[in-house]
C-alpha positions as CSV (number, residue, x, y, z in Angstrom):
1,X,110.5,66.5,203.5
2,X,107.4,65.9,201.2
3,X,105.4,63.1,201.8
4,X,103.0,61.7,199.0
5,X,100.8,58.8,199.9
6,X,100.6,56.0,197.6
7,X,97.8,53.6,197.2
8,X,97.9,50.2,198.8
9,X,100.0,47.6,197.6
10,X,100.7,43.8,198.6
11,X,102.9,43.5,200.6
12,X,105.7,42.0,198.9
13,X,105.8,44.8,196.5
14,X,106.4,47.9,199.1
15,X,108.7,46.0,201.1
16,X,111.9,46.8,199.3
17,X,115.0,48.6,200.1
18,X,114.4,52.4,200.1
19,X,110.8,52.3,200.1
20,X,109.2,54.3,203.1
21,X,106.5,52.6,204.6
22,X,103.4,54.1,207.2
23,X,102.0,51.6,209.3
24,X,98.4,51.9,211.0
25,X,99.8,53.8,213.9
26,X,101.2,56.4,211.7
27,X,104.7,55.8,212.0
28,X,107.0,56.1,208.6
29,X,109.9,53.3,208.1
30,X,112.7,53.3,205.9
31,X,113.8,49.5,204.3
32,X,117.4,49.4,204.4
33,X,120.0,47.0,203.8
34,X,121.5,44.2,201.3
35,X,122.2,40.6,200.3
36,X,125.4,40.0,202.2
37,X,124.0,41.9,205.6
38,X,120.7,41.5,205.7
39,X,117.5,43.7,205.9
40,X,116.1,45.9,208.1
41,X,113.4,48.7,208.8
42,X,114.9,52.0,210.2
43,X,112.4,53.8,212.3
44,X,112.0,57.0,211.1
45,X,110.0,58.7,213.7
46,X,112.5,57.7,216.8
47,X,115.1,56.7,215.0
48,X,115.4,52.8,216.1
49,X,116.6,49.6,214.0
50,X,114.6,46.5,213.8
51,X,116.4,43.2,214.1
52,X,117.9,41.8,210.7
53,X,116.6,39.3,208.6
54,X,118.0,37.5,205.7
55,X,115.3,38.0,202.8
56,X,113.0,40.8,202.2
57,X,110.3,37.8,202.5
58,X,110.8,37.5,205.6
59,X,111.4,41.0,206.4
60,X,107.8,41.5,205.1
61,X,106.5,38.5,206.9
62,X,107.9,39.5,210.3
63,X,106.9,43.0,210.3
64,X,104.6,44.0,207.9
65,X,100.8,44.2,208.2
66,X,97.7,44.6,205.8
67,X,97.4,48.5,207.2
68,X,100.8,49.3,205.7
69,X,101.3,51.8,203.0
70,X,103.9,52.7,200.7
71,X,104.8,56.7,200.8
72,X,106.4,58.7,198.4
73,X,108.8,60.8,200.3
74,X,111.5,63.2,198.9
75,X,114.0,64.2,200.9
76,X,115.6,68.0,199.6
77,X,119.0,68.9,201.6
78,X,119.6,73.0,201.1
């Protein structure tokens, strides 16, 4: 995996599905999700699902934090 990071970014903007976010302890999540299920943040680092909330608003509001940043990860399967 490559991991670029981006420069900061309100928080509505890097809070959408498929984004990988770091938060200021360093751990990477993954936004996940949909319209009809929900949304979520899949911890990357031990592999654990937040609760689901209906809007990325909220998603945003319930979890995220001024410290967050968006990454640019890519992912290359051999």
């Amino acid at each position: 995996m490559k991991i670029n990071f981006d420069g900061r970014r309100e928080l509505k903007d890097i809070y959408q599905v498929g984004n990988v976010i770091k938060d200021y302890t360093n751990t990477l999540y993954l936004i996940v999700g949909n319209v009809e299920d929900g949304y979520a943040m899949v911890n990357l680092t031990n592999n654990n699902v937040t609760e689901k909330v209906s809007t990325l608003e909220e998603l945003a509001d319930t979890y995220g934090e001024d410290e967050d940043v968006l990454v640019n990860a890519e992912i290359n399967v051999f």
